[in-house]
C-alpha positions as CSV (number, residue, x, y, z in Angstrom):
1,X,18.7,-9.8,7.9
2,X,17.1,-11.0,5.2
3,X,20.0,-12.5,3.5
4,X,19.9,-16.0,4.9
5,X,16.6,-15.9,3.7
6,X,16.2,-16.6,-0.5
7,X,14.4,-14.6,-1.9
8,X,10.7,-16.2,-2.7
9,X,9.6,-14.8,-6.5
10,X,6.0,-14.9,-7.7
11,X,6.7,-18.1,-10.7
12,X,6.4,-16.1,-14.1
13,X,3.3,-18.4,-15.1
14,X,1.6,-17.2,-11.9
15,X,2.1,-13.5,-12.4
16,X,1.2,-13.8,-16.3
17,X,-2.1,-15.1,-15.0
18,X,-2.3,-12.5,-12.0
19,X,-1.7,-10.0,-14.5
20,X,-4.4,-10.7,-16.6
21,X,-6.9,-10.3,-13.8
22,X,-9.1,-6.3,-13.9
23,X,-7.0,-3.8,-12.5
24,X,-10.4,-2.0,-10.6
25,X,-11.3,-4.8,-8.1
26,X,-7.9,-5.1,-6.7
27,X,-7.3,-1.6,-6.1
28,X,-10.5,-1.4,-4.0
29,X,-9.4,-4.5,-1.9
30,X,-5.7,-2.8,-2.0
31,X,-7.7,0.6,-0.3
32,X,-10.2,-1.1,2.2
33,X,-6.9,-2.6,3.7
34,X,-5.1,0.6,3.3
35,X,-8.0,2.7,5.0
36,X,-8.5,0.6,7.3
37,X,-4.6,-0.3,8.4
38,X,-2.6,2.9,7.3
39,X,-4.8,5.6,7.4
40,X,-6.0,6.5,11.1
41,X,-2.3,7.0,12.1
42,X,-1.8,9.4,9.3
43,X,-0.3,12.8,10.0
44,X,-3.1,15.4,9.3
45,X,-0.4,17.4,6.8
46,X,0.8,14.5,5.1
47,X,-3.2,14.0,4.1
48,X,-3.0,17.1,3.2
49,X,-0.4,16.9,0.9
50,X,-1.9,13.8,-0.4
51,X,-5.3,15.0,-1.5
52,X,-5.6,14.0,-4.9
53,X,-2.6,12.4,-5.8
54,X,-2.4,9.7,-8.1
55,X,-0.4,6.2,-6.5
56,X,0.3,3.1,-8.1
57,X,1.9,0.5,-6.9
58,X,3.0,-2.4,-8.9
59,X,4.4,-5.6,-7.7
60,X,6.7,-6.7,-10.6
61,X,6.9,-10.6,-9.9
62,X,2.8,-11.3,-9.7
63,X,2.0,-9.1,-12.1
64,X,-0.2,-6.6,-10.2
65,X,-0.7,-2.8,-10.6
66,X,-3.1,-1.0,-7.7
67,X,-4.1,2.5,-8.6
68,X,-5.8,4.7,-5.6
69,X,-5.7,8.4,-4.7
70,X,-6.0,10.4,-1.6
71,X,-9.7,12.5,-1.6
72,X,-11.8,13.4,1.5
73,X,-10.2,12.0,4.1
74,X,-9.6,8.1,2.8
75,X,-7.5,6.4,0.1
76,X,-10.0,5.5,-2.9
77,X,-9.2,3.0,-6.0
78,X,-9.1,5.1,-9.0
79,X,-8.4,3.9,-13.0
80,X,-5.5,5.4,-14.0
81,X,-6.1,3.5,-17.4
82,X,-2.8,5.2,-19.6
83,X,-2.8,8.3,-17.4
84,X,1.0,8.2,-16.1
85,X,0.6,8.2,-12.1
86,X,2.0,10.9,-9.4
87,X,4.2,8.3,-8.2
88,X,4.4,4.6,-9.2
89,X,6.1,2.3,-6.6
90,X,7.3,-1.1,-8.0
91,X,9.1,-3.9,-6.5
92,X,8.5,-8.0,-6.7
93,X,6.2,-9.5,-3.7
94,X,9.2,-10.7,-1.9
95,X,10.9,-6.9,-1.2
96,X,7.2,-5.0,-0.4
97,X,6.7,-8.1,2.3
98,X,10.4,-7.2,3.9
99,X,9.9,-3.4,3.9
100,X,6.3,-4.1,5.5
101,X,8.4,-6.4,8.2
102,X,11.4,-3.8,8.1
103,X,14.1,-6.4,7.1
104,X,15.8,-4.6,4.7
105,X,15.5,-0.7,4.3
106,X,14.2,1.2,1.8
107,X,17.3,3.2,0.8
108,X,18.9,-0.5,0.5
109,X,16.5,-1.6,-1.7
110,X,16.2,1.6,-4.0
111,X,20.3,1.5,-4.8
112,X,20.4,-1.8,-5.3
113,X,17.3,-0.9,-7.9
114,X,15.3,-3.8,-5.9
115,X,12.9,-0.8,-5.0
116,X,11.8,1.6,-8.1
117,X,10.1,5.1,-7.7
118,X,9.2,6.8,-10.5
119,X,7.3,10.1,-10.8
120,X,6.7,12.6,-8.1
121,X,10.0,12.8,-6.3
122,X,8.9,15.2,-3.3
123,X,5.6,12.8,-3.1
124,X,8.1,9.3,-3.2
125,X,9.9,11.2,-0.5
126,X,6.9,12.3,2.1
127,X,5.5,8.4,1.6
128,X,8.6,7.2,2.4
129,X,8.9,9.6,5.2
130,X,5.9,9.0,6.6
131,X,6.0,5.4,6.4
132,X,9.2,5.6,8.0
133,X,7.9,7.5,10.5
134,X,5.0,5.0,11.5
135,X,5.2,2.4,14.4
136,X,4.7,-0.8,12.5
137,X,3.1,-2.1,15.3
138,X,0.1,-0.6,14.8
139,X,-0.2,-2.4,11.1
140,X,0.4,-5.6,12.2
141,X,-3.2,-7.6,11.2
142,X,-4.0,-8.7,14.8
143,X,-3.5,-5.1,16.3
144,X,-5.8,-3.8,13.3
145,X,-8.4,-6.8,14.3
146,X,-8.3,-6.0,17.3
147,X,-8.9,-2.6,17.2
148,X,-12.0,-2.8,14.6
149,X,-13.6,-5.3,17.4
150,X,-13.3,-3.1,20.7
151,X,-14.6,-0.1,18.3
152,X,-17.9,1.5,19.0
153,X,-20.6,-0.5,17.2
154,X,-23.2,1.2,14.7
155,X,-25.9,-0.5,14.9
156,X,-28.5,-1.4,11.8
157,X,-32.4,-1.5,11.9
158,X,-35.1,-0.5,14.2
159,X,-34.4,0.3,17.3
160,X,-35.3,-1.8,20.1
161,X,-38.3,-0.8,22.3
């Protein structure tokens, strides 16, 4: 699969620099896609079992951490600051894009320590289950696009008479 491929890493300047950027605003940009992307097709148990978890996810290479939770129905960014995580998921840029595309699986990545999961066992296990478990058709940017434009529109102001 992705073995013809090399592997592109974030260049150790560039995730230095990344790295230095606050944690805070990332995270919320890291949820808005989340909630708007991954959470509709959520199983209404999994949610459940989510609420009030702590996630992190770090991608190694650039030198990013995004800390969120589960509460009230949507992910939200939360500050873990040195409060150790529920689960943290690391793994350079390069291996989150090919699970995301599904060209190389998770249990591939993981042994061959490409993939680390730390924390939580039983809560690495139902993410990767569910994500598993997700057509990733639905999470593909135009399908999300698409389906924010044909939803119903709220709309903002008076009221036309």
């Amino acid at each position: 699969m992705s073995h013809d491929i090399e592997r592109f890493r974030v260049p150790a300047p560039v995730g230095r620099l990344l790295g230095l950027l606050p944690k805070r605003p990332g995270s919320q940009l890291f949820v808005t896609g989340l909630n708007l992307m991954l959470a509709p097709h959520l199983p209404i148990d999994t949610c459940s079992m989510l609420e009030g978890r702590s996630l992190r996810i770090e991608v190694a290479d650039a030198g990013l951490r995004f800390d969120y939770t589960w509460r009230a129905s949507a992910f939200r960014a939360a500050n873990h600051g040195s409060q150790t995580p529920d689960l943290t998921i690391r793994a350079d840029a390069w291996d989150f894009h090919q699970l995301i595309q599904r060209g190389e699986d998770p249990d591939t990545l993981f042994f061959s320590r490409r993939l680390v999961m730390e924390g939580d066992t039983e809560l690495g296990l139902l993410v990767k289950n569910t994500l598993d478990s997700l057509d990733m058709e639905v999470l593909r940017p135009s399908k999300v696009l698409s389906n924010l434009l044909s939803a119903p529109r709220i709309r903002l102001g008076r009221p036309h008479v």
